[in-house]
N, C-alpha and C positions, 0 to 999 in steps of 0.2 A: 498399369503403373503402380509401383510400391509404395505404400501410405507414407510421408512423410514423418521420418521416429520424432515427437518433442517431449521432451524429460520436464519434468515441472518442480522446482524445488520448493518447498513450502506447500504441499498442495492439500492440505487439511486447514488453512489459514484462512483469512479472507482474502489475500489477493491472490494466492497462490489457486485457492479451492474456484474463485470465480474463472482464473484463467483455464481449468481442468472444465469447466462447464460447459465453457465457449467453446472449445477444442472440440470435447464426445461428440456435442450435435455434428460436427463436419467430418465427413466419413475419408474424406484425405488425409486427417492425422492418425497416426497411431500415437497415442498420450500414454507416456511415462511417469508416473505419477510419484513422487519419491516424499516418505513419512519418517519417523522415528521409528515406528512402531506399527507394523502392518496388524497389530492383532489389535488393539484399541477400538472400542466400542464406537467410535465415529469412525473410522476406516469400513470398517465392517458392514455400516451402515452406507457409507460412499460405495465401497464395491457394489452393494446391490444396485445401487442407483444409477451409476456407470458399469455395467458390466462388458463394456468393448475397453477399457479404461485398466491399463496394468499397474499393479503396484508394488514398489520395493522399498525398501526401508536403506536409509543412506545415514553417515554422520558426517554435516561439514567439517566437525571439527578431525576428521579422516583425509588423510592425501587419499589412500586404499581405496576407500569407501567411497570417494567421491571419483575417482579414476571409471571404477565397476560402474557406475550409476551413469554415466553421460560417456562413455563407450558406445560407438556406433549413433548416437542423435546426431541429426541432422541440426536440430534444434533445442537451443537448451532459456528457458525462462528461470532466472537466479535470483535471489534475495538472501537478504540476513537477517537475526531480528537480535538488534539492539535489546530490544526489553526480554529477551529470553534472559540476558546475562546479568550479572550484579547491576546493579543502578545508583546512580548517584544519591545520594540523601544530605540531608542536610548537615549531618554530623559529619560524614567522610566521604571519598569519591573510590568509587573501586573502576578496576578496568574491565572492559566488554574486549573482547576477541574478536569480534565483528571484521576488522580488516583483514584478517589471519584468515577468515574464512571467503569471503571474497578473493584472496588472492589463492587460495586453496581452489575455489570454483572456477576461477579464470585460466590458472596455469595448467589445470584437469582439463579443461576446452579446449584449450590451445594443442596438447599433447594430442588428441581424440579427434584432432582435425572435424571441427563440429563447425558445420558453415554460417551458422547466425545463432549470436549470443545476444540476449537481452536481460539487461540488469533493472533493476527497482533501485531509485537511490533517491536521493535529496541534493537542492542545491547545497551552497556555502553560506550558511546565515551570515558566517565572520565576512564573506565573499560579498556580499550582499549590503550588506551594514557596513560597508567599509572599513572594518574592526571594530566598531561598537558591541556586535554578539560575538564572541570567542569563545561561549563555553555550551553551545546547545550540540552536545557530544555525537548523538545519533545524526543528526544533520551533518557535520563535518564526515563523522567518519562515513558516512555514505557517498559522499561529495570525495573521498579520498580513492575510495572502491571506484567509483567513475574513472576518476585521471588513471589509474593503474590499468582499469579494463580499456580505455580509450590507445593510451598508450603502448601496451604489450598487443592490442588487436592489430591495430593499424602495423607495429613490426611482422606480425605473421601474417598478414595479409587476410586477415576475416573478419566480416561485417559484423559488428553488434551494433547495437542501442539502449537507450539511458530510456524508462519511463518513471516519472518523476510522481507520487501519486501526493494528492491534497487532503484535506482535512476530511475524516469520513464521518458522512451524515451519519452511519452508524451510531457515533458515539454523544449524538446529540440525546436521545432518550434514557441515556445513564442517568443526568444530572437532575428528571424529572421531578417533584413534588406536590402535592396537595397542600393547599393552604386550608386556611377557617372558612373560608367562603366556599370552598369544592370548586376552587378555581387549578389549573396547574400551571405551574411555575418553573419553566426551563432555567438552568443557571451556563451563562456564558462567562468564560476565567478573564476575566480583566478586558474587555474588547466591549464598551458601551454599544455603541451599533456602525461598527467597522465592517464593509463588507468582506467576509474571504473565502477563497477556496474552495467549495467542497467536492468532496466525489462520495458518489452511489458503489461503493466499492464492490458490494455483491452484484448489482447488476450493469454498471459498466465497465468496471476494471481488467475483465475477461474479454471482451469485446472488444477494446481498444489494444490488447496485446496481442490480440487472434491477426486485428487489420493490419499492425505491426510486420506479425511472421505471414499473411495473405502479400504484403506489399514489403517485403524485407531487404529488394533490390534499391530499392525509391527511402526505405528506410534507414538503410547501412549509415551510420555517423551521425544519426540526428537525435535530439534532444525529446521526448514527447512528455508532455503535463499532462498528468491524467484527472483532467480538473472536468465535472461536470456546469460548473458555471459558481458565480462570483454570487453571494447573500449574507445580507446582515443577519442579526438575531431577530429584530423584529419582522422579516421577511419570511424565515422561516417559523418562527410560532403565528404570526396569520396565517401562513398557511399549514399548520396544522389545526387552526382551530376552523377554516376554511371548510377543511376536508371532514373533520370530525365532529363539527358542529358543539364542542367543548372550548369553554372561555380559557386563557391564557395568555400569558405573558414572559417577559425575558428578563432578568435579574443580572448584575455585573458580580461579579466572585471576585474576592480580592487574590492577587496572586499567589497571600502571604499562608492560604489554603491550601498550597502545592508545596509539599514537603520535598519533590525530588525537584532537585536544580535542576536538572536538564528540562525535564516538563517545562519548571517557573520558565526559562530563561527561553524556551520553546513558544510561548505564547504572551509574554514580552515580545519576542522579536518578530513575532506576525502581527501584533498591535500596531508596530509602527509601520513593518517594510510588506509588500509585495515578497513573498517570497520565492516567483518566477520574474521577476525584476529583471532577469539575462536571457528569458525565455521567453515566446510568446505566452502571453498570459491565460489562453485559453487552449484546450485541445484542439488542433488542426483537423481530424482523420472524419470523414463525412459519416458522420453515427449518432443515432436520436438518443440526447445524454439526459439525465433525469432532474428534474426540477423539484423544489420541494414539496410541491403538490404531488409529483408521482411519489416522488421517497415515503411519502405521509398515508398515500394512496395502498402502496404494495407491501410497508410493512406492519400495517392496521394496529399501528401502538395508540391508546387510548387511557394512558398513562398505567403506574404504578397501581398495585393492589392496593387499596384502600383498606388503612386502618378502623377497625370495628371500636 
């Protein structure tokens, strides 16, 4: 039987590069791996690592270019990324093309008769908030890419799905520091010890896309949160100091810190709301998700380089 073609867009990213992961190990897909740039010193270094793993260089912001790339897939994993395009700031608001390109990837699926579409989006903060959040940009316009993909699939008669991803632990060791005692000091933006969201993006986010396209008949129209599980901050710095046997703590950041509105108004709006408040709140798909002990465990951060 013929490997299964799945096109992967974003796949030098972290959710895009975690789904290429999951895929090589299983010898039933053949993985289409689509970059800006196939000659880039991290491609380069991908190909060696996946060598059953094809790759081509695609522009969403291309009808052309996006038609060629997901031609003949069986299977196509899509996203967009907001923060590639201008960003909001505090002085002015520029626009992102982000829809333009979702509907560029949709109506290229649709043409290419491509049997199972899966999008990456976000709910509706304003949806959610009951119009209290109207301006967390990247949320809405993902949330808008959904209704258009839900919509125009369901007229052509092809299955996709929405995976919704959560706050990635990744970006908990960015806001690291050393104090005067040789203590380290995580900084969480405005959320005292609110529990939310997160996900292991490198190591579950591929895996729960993989169970997706493995179960995509039982998946067709469903909603999946790619939430490794619900933790406060003090939850997650115990268990980094658990693991690493280094003292620490958790710090509140004022929001007034975050120069791009969309950010600010993005962690405001998880302060208050549940932000799968329309979804089950946890991942459904039977998969051992990571906890911050493992996140703590697998990515052996042990803080920032100390100043001499």
């Amino acid at each position: 039987m013929a490997p299964i073609k799945v096109v992967v867009f974003g796949a030098t990213g972290n959710q895009g590069g975690s789904v290429v992961e999951a895929l090589a190990k299983d010898s039933k897909y053949q993985v289409w791996a689509l970059t800006r740039s196939t000659a880039s010193e991290r491609v380069l270094k991908l190909m060696s690592k996946y060598p059953n793993v094809k790759w081509y260089e695609a522009d969403v912001n291309s009808s052309s270019s996006v038609a060629n790339a997901v031609a003949n897939a069986d299977v196509v994993f899509a996203m967009t990324q907001y923060f590639a395009a201008p960003k909001f700031t505090a002085e002015k608001e520029t626009a992102s093309n982000e829809i333009e390109q979702g509907q560029c990837i949709i109506d290229e699926c649709i043409k290419a008769n491509v049997k199972f579409l899966i999008f990456s989006t976000l709910p509706s903060a304003a949806k959610v908030s009951k119009g209290e959040f109207t301006q967390v940009k990247h949320f809405e316009d993902k949330y808008e890419i959904q209704q258009m993909m839900e919509q125009k699939c369901q007229r052509a008669g092809m299955k996709w799905a929405v995976v919704q991803p959560a706050v990635y632990f990744q970006n908990i060791p960015t806001s690291a520091r050393w104090d005067e005692q040789n203590s380290l000091i995580f900084g969480f933006f405005g959320i005292a010890d609110r529990k939310l969201p997160y996900l292991d993006v490198d190591r579950d986010f591929g895996p729960i896309v993989k169970c997706m396209i493995d179960q995509q008949d039982q998946m067709s129209g469903q909603v999946i949160p790619a939430v490794s599980g619900y933790y406060s901050p003090s939850e997650i710095v115990e268990a980094f100091s658990a693991v690493t046997g280094i003292k620490a703590s958790a710090i509140q950041v004022p929001f007034e810190f975050l120069q791009d509105l969309n950010l600010r108004g993005m962690f405001e709006f998880l302060e208050k709301y549940d932000m799968y408040a329309e979804t089950p709140g946890t991942c459904p798909l039977p998969l051992p998700l990571t906890t911050p002990k493992d996140y703590w465990k697998r990515c052996r951060f042990h803080g920032p380089p100390k100043k001499l």
